[in-house]
TORMI-776144 format. One record per residue: residue in one letter; x, y, z of N, C-alpha, C in turn; residue number from 1. Coordinates in steps of 0.2 Angstrom, whole numbers, plus 5000, padded with zeros to 4 digits. Layout:
<lumkes>
LUMKE  res  n_px  n_py  n_pz  ca_px  ca_py  ca_pz  c_px  c_py  c_pz    n
LUMKE    A     X     Y     Z      X      Y      Z     X     Y     Z  NUM
...
</lumkes>
This chain:
<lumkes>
LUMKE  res  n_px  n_py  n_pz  ca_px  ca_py  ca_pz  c_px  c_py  c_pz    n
LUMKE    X  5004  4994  5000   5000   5000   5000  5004  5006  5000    1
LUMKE    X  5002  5010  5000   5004   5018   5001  5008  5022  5006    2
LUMKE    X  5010  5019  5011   5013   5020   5016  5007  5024  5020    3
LUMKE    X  5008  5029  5024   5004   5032   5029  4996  5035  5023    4
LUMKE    X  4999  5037  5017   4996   5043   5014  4987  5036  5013    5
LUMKE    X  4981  5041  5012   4978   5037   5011  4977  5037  5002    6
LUMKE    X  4978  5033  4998   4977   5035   4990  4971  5034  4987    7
LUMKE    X  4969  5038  4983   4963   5036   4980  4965  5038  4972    8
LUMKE    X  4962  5032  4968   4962   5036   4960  4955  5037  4958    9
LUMKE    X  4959  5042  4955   4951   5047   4951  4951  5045  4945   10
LUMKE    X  4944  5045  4942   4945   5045   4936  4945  5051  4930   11
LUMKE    X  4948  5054  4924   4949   5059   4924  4942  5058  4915   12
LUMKE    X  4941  5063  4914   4933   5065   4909  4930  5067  4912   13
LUMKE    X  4923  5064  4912   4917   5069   4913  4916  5064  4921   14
LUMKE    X  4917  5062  4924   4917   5061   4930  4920  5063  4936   15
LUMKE    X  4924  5067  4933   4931   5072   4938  4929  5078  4940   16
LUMKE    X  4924  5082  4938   4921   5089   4940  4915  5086  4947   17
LUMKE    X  4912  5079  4944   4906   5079   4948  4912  5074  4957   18
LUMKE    X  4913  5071  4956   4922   5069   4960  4925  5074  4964   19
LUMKE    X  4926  5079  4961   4926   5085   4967  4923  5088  4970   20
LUMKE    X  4918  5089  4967   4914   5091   4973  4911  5087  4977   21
LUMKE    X  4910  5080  4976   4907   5076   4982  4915  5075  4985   22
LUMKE    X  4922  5076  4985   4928   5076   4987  4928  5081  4994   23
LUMKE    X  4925  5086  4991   4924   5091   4993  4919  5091  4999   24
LUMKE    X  4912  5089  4997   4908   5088   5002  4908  5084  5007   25
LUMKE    X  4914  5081  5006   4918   5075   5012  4923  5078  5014   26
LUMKE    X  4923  5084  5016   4929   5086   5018  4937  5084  5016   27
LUMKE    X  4937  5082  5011   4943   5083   5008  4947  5086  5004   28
LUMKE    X  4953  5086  5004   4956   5092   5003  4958  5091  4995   29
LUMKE    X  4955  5096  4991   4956   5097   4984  4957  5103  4981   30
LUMKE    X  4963  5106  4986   4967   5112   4984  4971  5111  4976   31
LUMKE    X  4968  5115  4969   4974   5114   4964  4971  5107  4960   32
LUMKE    X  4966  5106  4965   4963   5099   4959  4957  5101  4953   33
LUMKE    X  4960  5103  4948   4955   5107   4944  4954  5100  4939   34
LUMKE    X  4949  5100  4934   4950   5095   4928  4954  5098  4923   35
LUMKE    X  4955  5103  4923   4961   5104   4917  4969  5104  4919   36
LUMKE    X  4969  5102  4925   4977   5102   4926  4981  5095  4925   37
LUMKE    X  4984  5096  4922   4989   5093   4919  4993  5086  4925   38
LUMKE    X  4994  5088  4929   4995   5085   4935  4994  5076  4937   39
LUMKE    X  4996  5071  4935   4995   5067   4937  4994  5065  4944   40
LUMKE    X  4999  5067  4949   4998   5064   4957  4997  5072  4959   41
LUMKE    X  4993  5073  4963   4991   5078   4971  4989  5075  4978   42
LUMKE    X  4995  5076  4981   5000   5075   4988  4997  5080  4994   43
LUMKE    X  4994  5080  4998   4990   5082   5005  4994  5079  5008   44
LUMKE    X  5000  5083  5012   5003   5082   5017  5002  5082  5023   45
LUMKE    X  4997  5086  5025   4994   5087   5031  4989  5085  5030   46
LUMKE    X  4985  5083  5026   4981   5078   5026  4981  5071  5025   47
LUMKE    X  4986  5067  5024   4990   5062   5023  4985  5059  5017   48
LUMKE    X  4982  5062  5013   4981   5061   5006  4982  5062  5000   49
LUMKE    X  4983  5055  4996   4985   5058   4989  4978  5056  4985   50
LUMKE    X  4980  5060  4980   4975   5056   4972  4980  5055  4965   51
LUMKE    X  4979  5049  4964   4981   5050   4958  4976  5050  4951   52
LUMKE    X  4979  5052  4945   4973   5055   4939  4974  5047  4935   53
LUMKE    X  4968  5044  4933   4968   5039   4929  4966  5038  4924   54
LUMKE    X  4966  5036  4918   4960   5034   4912  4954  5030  4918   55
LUMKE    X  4949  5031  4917   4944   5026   4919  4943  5019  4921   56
LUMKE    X  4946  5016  4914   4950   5010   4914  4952  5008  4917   57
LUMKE    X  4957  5011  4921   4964   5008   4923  4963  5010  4932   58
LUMKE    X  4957  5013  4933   4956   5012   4941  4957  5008  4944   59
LUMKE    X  4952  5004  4942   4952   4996   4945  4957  4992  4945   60
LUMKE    X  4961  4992  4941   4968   4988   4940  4973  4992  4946   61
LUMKE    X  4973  4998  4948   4976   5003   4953  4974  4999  4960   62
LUMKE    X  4966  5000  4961   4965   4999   4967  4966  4989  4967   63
LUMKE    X  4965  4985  4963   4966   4979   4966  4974  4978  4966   64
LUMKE    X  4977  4980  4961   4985   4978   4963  4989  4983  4968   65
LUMKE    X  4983  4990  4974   4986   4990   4980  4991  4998  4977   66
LUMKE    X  4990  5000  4972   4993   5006   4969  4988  5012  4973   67
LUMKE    X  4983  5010  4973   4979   5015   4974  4975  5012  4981   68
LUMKE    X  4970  5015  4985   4969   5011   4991  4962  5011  4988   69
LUMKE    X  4958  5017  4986   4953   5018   4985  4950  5019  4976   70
LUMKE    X  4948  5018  4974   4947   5020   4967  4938  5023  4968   71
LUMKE    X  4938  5028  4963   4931   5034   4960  4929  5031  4952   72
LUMKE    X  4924  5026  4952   4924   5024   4943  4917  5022  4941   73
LUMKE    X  4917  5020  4936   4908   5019   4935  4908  5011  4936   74
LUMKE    X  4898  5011  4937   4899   5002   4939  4904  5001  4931   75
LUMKE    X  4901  5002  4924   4903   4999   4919  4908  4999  4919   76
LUMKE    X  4913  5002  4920   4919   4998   4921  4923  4993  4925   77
LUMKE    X  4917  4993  4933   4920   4987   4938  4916  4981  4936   78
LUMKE    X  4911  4980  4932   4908   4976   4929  4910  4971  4923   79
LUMKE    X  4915  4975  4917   4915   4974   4912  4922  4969  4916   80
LUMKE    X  4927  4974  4920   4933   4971   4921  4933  4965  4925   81
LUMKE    X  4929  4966  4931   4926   4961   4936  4935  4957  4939   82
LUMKE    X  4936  4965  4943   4944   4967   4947  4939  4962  4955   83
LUMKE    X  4947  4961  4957   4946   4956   4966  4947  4964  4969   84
LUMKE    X  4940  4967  4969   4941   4971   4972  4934  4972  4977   85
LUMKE    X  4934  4979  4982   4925   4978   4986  4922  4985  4983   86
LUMKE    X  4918  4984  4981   4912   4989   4980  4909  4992  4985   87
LUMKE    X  4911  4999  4988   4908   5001   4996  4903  5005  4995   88
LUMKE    X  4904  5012  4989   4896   5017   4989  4894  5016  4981   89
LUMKE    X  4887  5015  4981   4885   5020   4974  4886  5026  4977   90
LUMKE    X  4887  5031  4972   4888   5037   4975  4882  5042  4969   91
LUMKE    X  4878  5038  4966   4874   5041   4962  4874  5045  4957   92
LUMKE    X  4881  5047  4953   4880   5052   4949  4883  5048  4943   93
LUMKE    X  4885  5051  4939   4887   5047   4931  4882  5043  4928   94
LUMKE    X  4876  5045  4927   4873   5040   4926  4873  5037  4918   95
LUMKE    X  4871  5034  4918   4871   5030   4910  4867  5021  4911   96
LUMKE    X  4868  5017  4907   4866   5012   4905  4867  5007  4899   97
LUMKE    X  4869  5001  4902   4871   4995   4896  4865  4995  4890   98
LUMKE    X  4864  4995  4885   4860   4993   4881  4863  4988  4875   99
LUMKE    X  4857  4985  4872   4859   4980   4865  4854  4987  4861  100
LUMKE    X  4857  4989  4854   4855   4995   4850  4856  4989  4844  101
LUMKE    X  4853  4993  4838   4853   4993   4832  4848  4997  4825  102
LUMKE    X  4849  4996  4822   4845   4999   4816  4836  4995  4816  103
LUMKE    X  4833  5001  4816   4826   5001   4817  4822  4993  4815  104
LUMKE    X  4824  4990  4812   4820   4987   4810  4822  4982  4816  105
LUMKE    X  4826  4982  4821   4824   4977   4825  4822  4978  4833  106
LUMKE    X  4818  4983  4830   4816   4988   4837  4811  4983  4840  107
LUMKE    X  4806  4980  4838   4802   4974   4840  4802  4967  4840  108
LUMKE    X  4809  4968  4839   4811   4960   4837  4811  4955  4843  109
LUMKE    X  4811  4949  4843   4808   4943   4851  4816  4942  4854  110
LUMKE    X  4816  4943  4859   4825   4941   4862  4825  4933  4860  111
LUMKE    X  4823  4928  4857   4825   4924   4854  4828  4924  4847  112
LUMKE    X  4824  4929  4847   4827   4931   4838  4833  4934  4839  113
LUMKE    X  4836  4934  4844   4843   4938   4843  4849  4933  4843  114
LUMKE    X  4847  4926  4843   4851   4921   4844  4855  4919  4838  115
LUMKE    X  4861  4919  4838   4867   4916   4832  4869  4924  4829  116
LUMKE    X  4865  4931  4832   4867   4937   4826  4874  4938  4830  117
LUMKE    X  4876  4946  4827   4885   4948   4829  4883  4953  4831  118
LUMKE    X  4886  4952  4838   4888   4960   4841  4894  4964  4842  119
LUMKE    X  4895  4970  4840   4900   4973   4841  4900  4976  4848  120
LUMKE    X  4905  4976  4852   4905   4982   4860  4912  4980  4860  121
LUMKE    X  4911  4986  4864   4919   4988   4868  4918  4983  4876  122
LUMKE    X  4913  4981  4878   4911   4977   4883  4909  4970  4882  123
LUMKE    X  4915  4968  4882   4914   4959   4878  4911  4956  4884  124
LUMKE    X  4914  4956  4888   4913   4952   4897  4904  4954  4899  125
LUMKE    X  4903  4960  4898   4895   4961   4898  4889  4958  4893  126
LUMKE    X  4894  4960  4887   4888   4959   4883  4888  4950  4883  127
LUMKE    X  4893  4946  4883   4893   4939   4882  4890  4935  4887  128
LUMKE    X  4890  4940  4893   4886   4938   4902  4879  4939  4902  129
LUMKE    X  4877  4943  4896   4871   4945   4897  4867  4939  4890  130
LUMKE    X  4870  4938  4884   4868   4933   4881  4867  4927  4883  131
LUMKE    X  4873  4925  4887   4873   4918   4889  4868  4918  4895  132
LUMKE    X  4866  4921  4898   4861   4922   4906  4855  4920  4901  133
LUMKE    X  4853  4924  4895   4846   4923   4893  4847  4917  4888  134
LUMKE    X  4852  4912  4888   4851   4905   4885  4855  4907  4877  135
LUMKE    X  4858  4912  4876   4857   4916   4867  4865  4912  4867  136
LUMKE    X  4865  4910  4860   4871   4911   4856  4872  4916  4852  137
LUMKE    X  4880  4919  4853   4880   4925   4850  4887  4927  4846  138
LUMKE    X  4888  4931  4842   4896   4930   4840  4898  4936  4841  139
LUMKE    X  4901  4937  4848   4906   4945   4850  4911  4946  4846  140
LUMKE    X  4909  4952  4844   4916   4958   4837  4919  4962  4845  141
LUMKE    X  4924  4960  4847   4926   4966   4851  4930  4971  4849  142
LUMKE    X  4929  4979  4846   4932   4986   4845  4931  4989  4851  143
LUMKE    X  4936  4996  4848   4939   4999   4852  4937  5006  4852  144
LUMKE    X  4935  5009  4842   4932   5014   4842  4925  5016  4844  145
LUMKE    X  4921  5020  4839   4915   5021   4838  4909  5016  4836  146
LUMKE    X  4906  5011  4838   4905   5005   4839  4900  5005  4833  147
LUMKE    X  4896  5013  4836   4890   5013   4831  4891  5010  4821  148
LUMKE    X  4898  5012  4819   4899   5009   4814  4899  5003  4812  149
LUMKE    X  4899  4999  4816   4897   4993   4813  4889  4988  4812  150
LUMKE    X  4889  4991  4814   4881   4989   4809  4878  4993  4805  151
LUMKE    X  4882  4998  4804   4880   5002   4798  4883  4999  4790  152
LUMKE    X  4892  4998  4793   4896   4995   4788  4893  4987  4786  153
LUMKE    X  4890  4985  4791   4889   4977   4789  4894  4973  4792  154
LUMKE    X  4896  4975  4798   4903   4971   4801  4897  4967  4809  155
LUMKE    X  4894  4972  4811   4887   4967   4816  4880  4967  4812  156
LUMKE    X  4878  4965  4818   4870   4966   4816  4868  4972  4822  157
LUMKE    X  4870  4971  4827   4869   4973   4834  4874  4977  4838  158
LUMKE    X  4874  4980  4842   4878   4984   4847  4874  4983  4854  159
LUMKE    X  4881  4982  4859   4882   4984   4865  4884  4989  4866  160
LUMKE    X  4883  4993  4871   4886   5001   4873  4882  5002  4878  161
LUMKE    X  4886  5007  4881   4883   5013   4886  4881  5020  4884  162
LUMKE    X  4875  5022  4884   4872   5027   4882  4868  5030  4889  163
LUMKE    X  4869  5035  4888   4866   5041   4894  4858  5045  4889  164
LUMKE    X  4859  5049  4886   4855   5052   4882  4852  5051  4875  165
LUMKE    X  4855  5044  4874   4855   5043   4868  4853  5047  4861  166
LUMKE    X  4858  5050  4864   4856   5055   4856  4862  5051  4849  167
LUMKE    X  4868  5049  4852   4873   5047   4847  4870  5039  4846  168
LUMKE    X  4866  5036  4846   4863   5031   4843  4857  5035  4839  169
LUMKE    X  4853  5041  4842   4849   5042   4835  4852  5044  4829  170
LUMKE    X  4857  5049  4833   4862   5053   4825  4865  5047  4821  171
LUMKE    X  4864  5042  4822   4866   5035   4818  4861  5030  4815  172
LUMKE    X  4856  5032  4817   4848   5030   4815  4850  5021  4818  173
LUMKE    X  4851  5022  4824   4852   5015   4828  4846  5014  4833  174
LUMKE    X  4844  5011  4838   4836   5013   4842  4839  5007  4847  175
LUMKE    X  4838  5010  4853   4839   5004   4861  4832  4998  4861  176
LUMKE    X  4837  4993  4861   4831   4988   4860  4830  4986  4866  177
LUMKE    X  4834  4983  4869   4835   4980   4876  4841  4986  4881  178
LUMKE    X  4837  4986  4885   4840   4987   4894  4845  4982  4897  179
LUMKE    X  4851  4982  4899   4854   4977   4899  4855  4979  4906  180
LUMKE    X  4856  4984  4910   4856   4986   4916  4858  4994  4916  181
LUMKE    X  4859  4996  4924   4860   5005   4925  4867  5004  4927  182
LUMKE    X  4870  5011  4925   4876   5011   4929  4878  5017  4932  183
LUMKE    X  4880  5018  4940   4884   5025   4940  4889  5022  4944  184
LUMKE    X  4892  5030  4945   4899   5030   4947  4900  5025  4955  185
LUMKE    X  4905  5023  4957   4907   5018   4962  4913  5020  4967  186
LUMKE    X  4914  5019  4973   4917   5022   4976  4921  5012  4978  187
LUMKE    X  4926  5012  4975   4929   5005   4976  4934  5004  4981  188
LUMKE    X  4937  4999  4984   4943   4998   4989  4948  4992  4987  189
LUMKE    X  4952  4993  4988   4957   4986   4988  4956  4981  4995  190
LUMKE    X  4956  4976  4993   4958   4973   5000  4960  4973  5006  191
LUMKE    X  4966  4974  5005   4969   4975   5007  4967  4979  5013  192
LUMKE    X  4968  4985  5009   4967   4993   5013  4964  4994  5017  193
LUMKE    X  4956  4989  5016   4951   4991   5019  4953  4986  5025  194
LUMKE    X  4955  4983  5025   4960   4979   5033  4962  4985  5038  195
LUMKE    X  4967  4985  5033   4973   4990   5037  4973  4997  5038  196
LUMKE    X  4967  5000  5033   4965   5007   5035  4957  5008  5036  197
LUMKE    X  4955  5004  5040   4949   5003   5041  4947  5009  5044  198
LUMKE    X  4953  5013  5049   4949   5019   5052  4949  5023  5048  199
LUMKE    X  4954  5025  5043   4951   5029   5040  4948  5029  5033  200
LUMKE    X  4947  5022  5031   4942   5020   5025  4937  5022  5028  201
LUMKE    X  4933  5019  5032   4926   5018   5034  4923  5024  5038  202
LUMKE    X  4926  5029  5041   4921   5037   5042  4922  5039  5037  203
LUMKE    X  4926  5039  5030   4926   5042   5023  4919  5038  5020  204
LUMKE    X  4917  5032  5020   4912   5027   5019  4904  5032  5019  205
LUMKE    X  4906  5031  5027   4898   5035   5032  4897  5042  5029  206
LUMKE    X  4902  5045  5027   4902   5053   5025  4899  5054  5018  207
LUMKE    X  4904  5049  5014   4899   5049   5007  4893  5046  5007  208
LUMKE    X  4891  5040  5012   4884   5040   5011  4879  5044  5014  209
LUMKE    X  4882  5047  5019   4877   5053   5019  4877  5059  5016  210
LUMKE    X  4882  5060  5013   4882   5066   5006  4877  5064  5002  211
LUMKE    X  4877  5057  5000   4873   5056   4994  4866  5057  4997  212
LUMKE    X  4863  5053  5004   4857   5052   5006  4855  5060  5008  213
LUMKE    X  4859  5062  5008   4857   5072   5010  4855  5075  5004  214
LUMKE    X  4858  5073  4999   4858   5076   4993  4862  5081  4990  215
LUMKE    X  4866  5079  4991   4874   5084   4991  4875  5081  4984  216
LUMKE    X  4875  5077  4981   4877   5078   4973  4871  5077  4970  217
</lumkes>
């Protein structure tokens, strides 16, 4: 672990401005911690707190291999990676959710009819957990880009994704067919940590859940 410092990784995009301020609402110190600073690690010496800045991604791999004590990430990515790690708050904001999309004509289609077609996602480990759950054969495309292109090109039939407002599946004349689950952001721990710093993992715990239950984000 981190020596005395308690660490936590943040995630950096659109999750890091709402991060602060519930950071913030928990009385902790995010002097200079702006979203546009370049800064990978900020150090609270009297606070015996650090942060480090993460891809999203790569939280989870932080907190379970003990780099981090704590990690700030969306469920969809502690879901997709499924890290030895513990899940302690929803903390309610980032929302979004899993869906199967496609081109309109298969807006009414029977989830049996979906067996033997090709999906493309960035989310192999959901999308293929969530086929096999409901009995379906399926052929996972896993990319990296813009997912929505592939059923346009004729490379799927189908997409998995996470979409919030779904406006970038209409701008691609694609339509949510199935709800696959919801996701928001998560306040994770390593193993470890939560042993060894239990005093001050767990009033950080109670603080965020009553920010959340107060209404503080």
């Amino acid at each position: 672990m981190q020596g005395n410092y308690l660490t936590i990784a943040l995630s950096k995009g659109t999750l890091l401005e709402p991060t602060i301020e519930l950071l913030q609402g928990t009385g902790l110190p995010t002097r200079g911690l702006v979203p546009e600073s370049r800064n990978m690690v900020f150090s609270y010496e009297p606070e015996q707190i650090k942060y480090i800045m993460c891809r999203p991604t790569d939280v989870p791999t932080y907190v379970e291999q003990g780099a981090a004590d704590l990690g700030i990430v969306g469920k969809d990515v502690v879901v997709e990676q499924r890290k030895d790690i513990f899940e302690l708050v929803d903390l309610k904001f980032g929302y979004c959710r899993f869906v199967v999309a496609g081109p309109a004509h298969f807006q009414d289609i029977a989830l049996k009819d979906l067996n033997y077609k090709r999906i493309a996602t960035k989310f192999p480990a959901v999308a293929e957990q969530f086929f096999r759950s409901k009995g379906l054969q399926v052929e996972i495309i896993t990319l990296h880009g813009n997912i929505e292109l592939a059923p346009i090109m004729g490379l799927s039939d189908l997409i998995v994704d996470i979409v919030s407002t779904g406006r970038t599946l209409k701008e691609n004349n694609l339509v949510e067919i199935i709800k696959i689950m919801d996701s928001t952001t998560r306040l994770i721990c390593n193993r470890v940590s939560y042993r060894t710093k239990y005093d001050v993992i767990q009033p950080l715990v109670e603080k965020m859940q009553q920010n959340e239950k107060g209404g503080g984000m």
